[in-house]
C-alpha positions in Angstrom: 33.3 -30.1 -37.4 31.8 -27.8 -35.1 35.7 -26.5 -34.3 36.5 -25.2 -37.7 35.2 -21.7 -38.7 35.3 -23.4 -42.6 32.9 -26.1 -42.2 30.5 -25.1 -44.7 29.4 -28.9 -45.7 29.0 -31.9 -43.7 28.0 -35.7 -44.2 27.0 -38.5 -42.1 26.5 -42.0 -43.0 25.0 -44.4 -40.6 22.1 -47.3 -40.8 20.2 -45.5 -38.6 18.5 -42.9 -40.3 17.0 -41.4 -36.9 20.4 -41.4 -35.1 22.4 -39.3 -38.0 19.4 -37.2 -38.3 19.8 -36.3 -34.6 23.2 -36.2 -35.0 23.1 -33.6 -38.0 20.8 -31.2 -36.2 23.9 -31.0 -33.5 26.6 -29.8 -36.4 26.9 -26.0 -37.3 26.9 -26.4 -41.0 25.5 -24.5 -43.7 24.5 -28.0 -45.5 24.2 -31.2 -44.0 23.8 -34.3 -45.9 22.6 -37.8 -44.4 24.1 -41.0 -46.3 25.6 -39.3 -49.6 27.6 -35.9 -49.7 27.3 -35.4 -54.0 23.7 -34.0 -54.4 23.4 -29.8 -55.2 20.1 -28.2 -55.1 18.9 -26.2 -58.1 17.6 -23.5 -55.7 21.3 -22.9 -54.4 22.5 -19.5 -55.3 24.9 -19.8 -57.8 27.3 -17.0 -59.1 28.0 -16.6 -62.4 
């Protein structure tokens, strides 16, 4: 992920909570979800 110039989102699944959430913290991503990659928070800027 870290290659592409378009990663704007990224997930990880794993078992072990601790491990993906190091692994996370090493992506450049503008979001980073850990074991799902549907949820969108209400305090996103949205245009209309």
């Amino acid at each position: 992920m870290n290659d592409s110039e378009f990663g704007l989102t990224a997930a990880v699944f794993t078992q072990d909570e601790v491990r993906g959430e190091r692994f996370a913290d090493q992506l450049e991503a503008g979001t980073v979800f850990l074991n799902r990659c549907d949820y969108l928070d209400p305090a996103l800027a949205w245009l209309v």
